[in-house]
Structures are given as structure tokens and as C-alpha cells.
VOPAGU-2260 file (C-alpha; in pm, 1 decimal, decimal comma):
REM VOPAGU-2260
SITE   aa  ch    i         X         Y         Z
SITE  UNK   A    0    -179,3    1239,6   -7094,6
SITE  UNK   A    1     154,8    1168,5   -6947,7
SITE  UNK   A    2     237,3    1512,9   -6992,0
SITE  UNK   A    3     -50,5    1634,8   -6797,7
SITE  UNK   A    4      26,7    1397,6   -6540,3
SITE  UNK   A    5     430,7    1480,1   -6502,5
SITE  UNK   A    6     344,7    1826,9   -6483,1
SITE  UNK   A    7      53,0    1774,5   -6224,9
SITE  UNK   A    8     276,4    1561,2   -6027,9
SITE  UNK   A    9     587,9    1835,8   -6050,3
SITE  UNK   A   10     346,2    2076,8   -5885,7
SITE  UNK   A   11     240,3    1848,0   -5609,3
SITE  UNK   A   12     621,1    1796,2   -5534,4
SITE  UNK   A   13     694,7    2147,3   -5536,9
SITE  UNK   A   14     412,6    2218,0   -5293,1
SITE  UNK   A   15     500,8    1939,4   -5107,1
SITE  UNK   A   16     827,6    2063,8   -5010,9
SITE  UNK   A   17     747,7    2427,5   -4983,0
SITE  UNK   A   18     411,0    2502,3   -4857,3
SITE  UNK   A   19     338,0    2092,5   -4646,8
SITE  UNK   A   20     341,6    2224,7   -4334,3
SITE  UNK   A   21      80,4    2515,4   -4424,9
SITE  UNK   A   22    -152,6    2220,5   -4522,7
SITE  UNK   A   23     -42,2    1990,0   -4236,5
SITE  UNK   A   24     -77,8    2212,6   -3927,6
SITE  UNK   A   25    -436,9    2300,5   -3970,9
SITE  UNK   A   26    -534,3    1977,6   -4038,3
SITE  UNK   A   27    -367,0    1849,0   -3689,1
SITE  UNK   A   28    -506,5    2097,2   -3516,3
SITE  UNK   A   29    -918,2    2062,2   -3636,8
SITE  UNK   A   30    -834,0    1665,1   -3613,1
SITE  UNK   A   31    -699,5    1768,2   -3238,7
SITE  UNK   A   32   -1025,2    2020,8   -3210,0
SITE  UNK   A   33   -1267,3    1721,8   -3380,2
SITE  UNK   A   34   -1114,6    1489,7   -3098,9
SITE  UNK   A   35   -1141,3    1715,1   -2779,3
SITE  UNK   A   36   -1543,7    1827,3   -2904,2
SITE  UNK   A   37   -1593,8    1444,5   -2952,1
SITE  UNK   A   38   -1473,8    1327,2   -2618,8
SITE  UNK   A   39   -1645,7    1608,6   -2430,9
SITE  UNK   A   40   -1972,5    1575,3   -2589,0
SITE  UNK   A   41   -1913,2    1211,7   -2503,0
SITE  UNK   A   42   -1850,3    1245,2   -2135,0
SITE  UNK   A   43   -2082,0    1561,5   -2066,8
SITE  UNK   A   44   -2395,8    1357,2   -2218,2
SITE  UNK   A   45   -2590,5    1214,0   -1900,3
SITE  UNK   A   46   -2575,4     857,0   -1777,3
SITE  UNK   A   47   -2807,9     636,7   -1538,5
SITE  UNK   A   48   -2437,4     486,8   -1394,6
SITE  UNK   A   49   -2076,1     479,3   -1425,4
SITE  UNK   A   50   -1865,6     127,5   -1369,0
SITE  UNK   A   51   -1505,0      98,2   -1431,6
SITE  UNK   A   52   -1306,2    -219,0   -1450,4
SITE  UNK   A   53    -955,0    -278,5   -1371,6
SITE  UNK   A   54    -698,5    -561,3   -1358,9
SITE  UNK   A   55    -914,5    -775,9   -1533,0
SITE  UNK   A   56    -824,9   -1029,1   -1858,7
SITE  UNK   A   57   -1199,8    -994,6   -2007,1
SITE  UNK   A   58   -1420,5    -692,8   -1983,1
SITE  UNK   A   59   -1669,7    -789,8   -2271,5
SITE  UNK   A   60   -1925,3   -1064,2   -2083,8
SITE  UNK   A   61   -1915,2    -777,3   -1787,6
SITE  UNK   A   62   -1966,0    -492,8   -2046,1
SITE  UNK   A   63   -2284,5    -672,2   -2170,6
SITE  UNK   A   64   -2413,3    -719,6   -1810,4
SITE  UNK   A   65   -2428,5    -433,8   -1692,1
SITE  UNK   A   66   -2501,4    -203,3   -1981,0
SITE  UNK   A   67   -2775,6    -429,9   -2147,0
SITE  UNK   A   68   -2913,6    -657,7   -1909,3
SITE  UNK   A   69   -2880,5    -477,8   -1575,0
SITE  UNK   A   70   -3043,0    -135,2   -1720,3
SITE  UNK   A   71   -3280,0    -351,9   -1909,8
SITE  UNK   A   72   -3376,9    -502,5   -1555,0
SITE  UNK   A   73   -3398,0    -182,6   -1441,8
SITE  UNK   A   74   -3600,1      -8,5   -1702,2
SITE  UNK   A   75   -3331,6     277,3   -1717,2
SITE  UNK   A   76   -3388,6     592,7   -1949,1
SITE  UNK   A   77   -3008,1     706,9   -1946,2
SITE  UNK   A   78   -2736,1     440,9   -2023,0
SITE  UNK   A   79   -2483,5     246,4   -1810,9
SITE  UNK   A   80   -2162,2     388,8   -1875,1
SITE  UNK   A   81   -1879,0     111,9   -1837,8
SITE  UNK   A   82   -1502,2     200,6   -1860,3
SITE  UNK   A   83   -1235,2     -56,3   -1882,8
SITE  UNK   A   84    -943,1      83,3   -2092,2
SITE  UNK   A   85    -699,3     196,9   -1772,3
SITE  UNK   A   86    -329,0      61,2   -1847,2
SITE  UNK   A   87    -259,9     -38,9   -1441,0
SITE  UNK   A   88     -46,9    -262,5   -1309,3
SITE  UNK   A   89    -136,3    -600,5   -1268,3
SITE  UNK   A   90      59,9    -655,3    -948,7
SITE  UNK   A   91     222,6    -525,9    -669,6
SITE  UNK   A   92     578,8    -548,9    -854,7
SITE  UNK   A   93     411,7    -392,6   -1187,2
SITE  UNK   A   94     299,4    -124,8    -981,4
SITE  UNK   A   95     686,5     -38,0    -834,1
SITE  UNK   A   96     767,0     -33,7   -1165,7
SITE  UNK   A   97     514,2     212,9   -1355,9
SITE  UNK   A   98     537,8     342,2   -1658,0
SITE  UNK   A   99     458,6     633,2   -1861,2
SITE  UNK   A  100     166,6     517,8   -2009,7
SITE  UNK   A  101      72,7     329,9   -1699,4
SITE  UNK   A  102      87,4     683,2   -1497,1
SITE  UNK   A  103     -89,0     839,2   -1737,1
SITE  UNK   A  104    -408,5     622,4   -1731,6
SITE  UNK   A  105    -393,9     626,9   -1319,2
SITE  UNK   A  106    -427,7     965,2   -1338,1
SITE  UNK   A  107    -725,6     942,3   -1598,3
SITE  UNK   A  108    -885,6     706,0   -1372,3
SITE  UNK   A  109    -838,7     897,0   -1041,1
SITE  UNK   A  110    -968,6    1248,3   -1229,1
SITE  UNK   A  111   -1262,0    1041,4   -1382,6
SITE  UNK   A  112   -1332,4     937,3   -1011,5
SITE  UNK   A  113   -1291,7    1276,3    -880,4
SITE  UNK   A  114   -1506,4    1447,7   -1185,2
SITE  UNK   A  115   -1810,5    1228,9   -1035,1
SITE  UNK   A  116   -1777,8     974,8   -1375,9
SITE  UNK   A  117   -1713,0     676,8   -1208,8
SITE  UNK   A  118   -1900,3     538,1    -921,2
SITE  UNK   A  119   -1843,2     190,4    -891,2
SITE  UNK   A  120   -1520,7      40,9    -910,1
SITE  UNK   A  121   -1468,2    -302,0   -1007,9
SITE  UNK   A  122   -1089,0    -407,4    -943,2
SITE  UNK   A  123    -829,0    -666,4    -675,8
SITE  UNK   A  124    -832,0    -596,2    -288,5
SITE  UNK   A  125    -458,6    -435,5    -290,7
SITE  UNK   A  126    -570,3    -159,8    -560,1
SITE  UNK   A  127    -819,6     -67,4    -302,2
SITE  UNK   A  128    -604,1     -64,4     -23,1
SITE  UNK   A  129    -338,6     166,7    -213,1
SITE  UNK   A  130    -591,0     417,0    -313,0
SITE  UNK   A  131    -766,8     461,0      16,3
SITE  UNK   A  132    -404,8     618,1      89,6
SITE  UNK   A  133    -556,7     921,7    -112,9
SITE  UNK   A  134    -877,7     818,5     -27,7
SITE  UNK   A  135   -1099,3     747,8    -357,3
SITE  UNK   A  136   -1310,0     535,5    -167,0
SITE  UNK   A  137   -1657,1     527,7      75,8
SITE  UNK   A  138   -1685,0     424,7     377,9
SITE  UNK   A  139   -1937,7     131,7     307,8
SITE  UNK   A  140   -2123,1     279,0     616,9
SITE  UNK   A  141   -2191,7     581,7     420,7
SITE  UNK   A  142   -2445,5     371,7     151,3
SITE  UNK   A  143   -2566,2      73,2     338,1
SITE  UNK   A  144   -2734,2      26,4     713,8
SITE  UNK   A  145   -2620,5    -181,1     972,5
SITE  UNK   A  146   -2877,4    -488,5     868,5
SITE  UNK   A  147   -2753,5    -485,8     510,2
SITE  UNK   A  148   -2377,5    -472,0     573,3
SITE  UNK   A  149   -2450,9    -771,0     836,3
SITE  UNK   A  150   -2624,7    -944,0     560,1
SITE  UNK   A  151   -2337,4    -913,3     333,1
SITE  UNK   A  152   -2070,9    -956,1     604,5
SITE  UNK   A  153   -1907,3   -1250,6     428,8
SITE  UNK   A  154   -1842,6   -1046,2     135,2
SITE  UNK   A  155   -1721,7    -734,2     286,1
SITE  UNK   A  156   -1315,6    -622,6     243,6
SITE  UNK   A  157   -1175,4    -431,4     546,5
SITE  UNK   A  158    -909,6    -209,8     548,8
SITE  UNK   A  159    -697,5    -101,0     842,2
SITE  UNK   A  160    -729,1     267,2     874,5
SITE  UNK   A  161    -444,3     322,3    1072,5
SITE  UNK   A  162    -229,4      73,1     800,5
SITE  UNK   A  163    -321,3     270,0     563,9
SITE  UNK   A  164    -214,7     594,9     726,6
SITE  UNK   A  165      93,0     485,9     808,4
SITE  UNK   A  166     171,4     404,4     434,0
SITE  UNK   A  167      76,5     727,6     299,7
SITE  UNK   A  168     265,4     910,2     549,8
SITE  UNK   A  169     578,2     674,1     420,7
SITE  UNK   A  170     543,8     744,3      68,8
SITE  UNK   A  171     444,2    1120,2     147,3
SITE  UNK   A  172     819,7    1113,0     343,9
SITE  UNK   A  173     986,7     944,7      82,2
SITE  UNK   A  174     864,0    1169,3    -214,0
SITE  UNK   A  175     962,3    1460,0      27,3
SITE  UNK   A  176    1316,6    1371,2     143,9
SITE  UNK   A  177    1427,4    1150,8    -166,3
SITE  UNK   A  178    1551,3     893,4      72,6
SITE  UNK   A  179    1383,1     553,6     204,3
SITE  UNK   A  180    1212,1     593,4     540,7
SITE  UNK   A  181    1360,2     342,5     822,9
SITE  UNK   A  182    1211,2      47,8     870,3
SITE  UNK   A  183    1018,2     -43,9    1211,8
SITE  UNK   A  184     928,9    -339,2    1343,8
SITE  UNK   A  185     613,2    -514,7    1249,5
SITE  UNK   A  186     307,0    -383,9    1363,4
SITE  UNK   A  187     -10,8    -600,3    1421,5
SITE  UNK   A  188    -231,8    -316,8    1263,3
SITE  UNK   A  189    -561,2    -559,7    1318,7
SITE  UNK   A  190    -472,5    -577,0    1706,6
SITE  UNK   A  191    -480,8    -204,6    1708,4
SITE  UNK   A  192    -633,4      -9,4    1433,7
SITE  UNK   A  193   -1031,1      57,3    1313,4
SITE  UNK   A  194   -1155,3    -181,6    1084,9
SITE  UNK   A  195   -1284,5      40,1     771,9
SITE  UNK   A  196   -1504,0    -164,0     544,0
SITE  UNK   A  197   -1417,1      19,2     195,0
SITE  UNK   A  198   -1558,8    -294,2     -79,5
SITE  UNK   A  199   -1781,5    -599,7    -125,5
SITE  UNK   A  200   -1552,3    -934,0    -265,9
SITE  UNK   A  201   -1680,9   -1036,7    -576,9
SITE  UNK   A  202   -1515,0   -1348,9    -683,1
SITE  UNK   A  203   -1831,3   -1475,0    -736,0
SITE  UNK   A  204   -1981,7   -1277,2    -976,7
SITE  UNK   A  205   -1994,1   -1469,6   -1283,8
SITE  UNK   A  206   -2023,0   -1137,2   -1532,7
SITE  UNK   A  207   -1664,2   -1079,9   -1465,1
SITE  UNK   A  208   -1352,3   -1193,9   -1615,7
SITE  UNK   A  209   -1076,6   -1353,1   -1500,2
SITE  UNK   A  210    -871,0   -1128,5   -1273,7
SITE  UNK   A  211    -511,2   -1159,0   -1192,0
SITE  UNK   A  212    -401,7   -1343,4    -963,7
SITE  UNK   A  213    -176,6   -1175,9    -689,2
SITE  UNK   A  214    -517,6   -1091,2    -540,4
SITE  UNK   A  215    -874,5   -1096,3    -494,2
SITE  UNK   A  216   -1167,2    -898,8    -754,3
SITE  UNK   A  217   -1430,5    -644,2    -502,1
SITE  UNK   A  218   -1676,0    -380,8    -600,0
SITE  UNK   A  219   -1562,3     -30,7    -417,4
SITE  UNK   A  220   -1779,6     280,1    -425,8
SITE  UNK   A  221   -1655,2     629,6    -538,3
SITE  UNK   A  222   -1646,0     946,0    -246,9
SITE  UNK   A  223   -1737,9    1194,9    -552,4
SITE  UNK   A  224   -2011,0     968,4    -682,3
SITE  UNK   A  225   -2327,3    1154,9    -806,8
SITE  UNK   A  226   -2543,7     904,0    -874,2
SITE  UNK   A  227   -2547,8     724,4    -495,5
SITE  UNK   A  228   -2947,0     558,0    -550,0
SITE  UNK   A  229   -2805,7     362,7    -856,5
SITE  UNK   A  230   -2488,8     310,2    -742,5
SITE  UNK   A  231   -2706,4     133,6    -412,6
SITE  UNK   A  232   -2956,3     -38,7    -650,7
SITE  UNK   A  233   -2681,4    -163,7    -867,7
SITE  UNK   A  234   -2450,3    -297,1    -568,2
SITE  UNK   A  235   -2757,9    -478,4    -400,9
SITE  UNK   A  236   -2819,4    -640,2    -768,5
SITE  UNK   A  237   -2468,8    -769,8    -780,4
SITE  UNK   A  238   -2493,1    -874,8    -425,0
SITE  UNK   A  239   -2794,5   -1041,5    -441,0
SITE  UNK   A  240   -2703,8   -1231,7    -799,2
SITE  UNK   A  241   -2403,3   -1403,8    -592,2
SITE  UNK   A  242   -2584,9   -1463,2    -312,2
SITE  UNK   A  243   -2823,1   -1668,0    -521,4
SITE  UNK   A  244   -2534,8   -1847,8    -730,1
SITE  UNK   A  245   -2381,9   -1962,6    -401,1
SITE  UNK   A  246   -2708,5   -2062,8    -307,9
SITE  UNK   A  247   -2758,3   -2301,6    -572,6
């Protein structure tokens, strides 16, 4: 039996370190094949809503919420789709010091958005700011009337469009030249620019974790979202279930 067993093993080794790579390549590449079908069966299959969370310490009360109760309370055919594995920076000096991984998940999040997979957003007031530089955001104007927004004027975020112009236009110079751009002197941008109300605040909303704390949590809408009446019903529900905690 040990003979059998020596010689089986002498073959193995000899294949092993002749012929591995004839047995390992095609196995990486129907494990890479296996992965990519997966994922795009995954993300082409139709959904009722898509929610992302960022910068955030707990996802799973919020994950529950919305994907359970909320479609429950809904009656939804198609599922709630919530995301929340995006490496960002937690902070304004996280985010001057990004790393590979943290790059790489941006740019998942910002295709996702773009791809119409995400449509409400879920993440601190500066995050918003620094993507409306691209922008990723709506206009709140664009899904609520004039008598809801003044409803829900305590909760809105504003950003300063001309702020947030002259930012991009900073970074776009930067990136360009390689060198800092000068420094001005402070500029009241609320004394002069348009008020742009891009996000509802959502400290309130007892489904969601902890967030960090160099800033405040909102809800911000997607500009490529495809599913706009849900993404309405949905931000009216959150609204609403704050509204009636503060309340009581």
C-alpha cells in the first residue's frame, strides 16, 4: 500500500512541477469567467430601488429597513437593492490622502451612479458637496414641488453653486498644470452665489448608523436615476418617518 502510495505521490510531484500551470491557468480563468457571469447576472436582474450607504459605522439595522420593511410597506414585486461596501474616506483629511483601494471603490460608486444602479444616496454633507463638482447629484427641484420642499425646508442641505464651481475649476487647474493654484481672498459665496438645494439632512432617521463625525448624514438623489417614482415614494417615507419621530 505504501508502494502504491509513493509512486502515486511521485507522479503528482512530477506533474506538479512540469505541467501546474496547464492545470492552474484554466482554472483562474473559468473562476474569473464564473465571477464576471455572477456579478452581471446579479446587477442586470431588475430592482424596485437602489440605496447606497457611505461613511457610515453600521449598515445592517438600515439594510433591514429598507429592503424588508420599507418594500414590505410598499407591497413591492422587485427588491430593494442596498449597497454599502464603498472603501471612502471618512473625512476631509482621509480624502487628501486616498488610496488605491479607496480610488478604486469611488470609481465603482460613481459608475454604479452613472449606470442608473444607484438612486438614492445615503452619506455626510461634505461628500455631497465634493461630488456636485462632477455633478452626481439632482437638483431637489427636479423631484419635489415648491409646497413639499417648503414642507421639508428644515431638512434641506444647500449648496453654493458658484462654491462649488470655483472648486472644480481649482482642482481641474491643478490636475492640469501640476502646480497649486494661488490663493484669493475669502469669498462670502452665500452673499453672492445661488443657493442649490442638492439633499434632505437625515440625522434623524433612526434606521441609520452612526456616521462619522467631521459632518452631518443627508439623503441625495442620483441625475442618472431610472427609477424617479420610487426614488420620490421612498424619500417622502423617510421624510415623513422623521417628521413623526421629532414629533413625538
Amino acid at each position: 500500500m505504501k508502494e502504491i502510495f509513493k509512486k502515486i505521490w511521485k507522479k503528482f510531484e512530477h506533474f506538479w512541477e512540469y505541467y501546474k500551470w496547464y492545470a492552474i491557468v484554466p482554472i483562474a480563468i473559468i473562476a474569473i469567467v464564473v465571477s464576471f457571469v455572477s456579478t452581471y447576472i446579479m446587477e442586470s436582474r431588475p430592482f424596485a430601488l437602489g440605496v447606497a450607504i457611505m461613511n457610515t459605522s453600521d449598515v445592517a439595522t438600515a439594510v433591514k429597513e429598507f429592503e424588508i420593511n420599507y418594500a414590505m410597506e410598499r407591497e413591492l414585486e422587485l427588491p430593494v437593492k442596498v449597497s454599502y461596501d464603498f472603501v471612502h474616506p471618512k473625512d476631509m483629511k482621509q480624502a487628501a490622502l486616498e488610496t488605491d483601494d479607496t480610488i478604486a471603490s469611488i470609481q465603482k460608486y460613481q459608475t454604479m451612479m452613472r449606470n442608473g444602479y444607484v438612486d438614492v444616496t445615503f452619506t455626510t454633507d461634505w461628500v455631497v458637496k465634493e461630488y456636485m463638482q462632477v455633478p452626481l447629484y439632482e437638483d431637489l427641484r427636479t423631484y419635489f414641488d415648491e409646497a413639499f420642499l417648503a414642507e421639508y425646508e428644515e431638512y434641506i442641505y444647500y449648496i453654493i453653486k458658484e462654491e462649488v464651481e470655483a472648486e472644480a475649476n481649482r482642482k481641474a487647474y491643478e490636475e492640469d498644470t501640476g502646480t497649486l493654484a494661488e490663493t484669493s481672498e475669502e469669498v462670502n459665496w452665500e452673499e453672492i452665489g445661488e443657493k442649490i438645494p442638492v439633499a434632505f439632512y437625515v440625522e434623524d432617521c433612526e434606521a441609520l448608523g452612526e456616521f462619522y463625525l467631521d459632518a452631518k448624514p443627508v439623503m441625495a438623489f442620483s441625475k442618472d436615476a431610472k427609477r424617479k417614482d420610487e426614488t420620490i415614494a421612498f424619500a417622502k417615507w423617510i421624510l415623513e418617518g422623521m417628521k413623526k419621530e421629532d414629533a413625538d
